[in-house]
C-alpha positions in Angstrom: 92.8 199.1 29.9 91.4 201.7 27.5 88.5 202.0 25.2 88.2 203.6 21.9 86.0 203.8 18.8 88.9 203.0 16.7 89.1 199.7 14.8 90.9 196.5 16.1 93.6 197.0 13.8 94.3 200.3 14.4 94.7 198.9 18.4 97.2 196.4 16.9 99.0 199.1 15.2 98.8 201.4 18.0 100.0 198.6 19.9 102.4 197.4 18.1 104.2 200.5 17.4 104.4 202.2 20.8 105.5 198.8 22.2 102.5 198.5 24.7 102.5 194.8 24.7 101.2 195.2 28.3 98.0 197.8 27.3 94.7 196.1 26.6 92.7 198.1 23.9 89.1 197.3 23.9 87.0 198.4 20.4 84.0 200.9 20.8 83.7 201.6 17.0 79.5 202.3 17.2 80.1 204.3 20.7 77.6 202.3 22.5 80.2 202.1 26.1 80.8 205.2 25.6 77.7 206.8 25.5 76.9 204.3 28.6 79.4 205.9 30.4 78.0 209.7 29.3 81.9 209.3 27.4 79.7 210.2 24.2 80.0 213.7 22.3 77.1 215.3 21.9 77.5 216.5 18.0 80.6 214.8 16.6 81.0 210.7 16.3 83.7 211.0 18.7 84.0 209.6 22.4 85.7 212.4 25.1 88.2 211.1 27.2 87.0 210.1 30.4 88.9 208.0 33.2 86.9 205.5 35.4 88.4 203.5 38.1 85.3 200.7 38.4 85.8 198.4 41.6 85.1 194.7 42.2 81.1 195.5 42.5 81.1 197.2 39.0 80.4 201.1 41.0 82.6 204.0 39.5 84.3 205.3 42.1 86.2 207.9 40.5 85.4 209.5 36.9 87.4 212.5 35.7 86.4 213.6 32.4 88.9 215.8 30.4 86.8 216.3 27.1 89.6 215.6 24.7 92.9 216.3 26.7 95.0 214.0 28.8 94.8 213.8 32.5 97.9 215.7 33.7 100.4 212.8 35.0 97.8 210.3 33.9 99.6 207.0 35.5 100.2 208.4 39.2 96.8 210.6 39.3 95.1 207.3 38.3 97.7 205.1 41.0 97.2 207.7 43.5 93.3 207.7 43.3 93.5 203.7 43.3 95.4 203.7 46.3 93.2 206.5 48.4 89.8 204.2 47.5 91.0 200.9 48.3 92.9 201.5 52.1 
């Protein structure tokens, strides 16, 4: 699931033309997730990118924040980490 302060139909289009029919895109246009999350930029009206895995009790138990890059191999760092908190 991700999280952006970009509109609902930007999602859709983003969606849509990437063919992520699988990818739930959840709307943060005023920030206020992201700032719960310390996902907040200080200055600019833009959120960093951060990756939580949150388990069934709602604690974080990873966070990895890149400021605005990628996660290097993004799907099996975030697989990997899944697998090493939940055996």
């Amino acid at each position: 699931m991700g999280l952006s302060r970009d509109s609902a139909k930007s999602h859709r289009n983003f969606i849509a033309k990437h063919k992520l029919n699988d990818l739930t895109l959840l709307v943060d246009e005023k920030g206020k997730i992201a700032k719960l999350y310390d996902a907040d930029h200080w200055i600019l009206p833009l959120s960093k990118r951060v990756y939580l895995i949150i388990d069934k009790k709602m604690n974080i138990i990873y966070r990895k924040d890149m400021g605005f890059g990628l996660l290097p191999n993004q799907t099996d760092a975030l697989l990997e980490e899944i697998d090493r908190h939940t055996r």
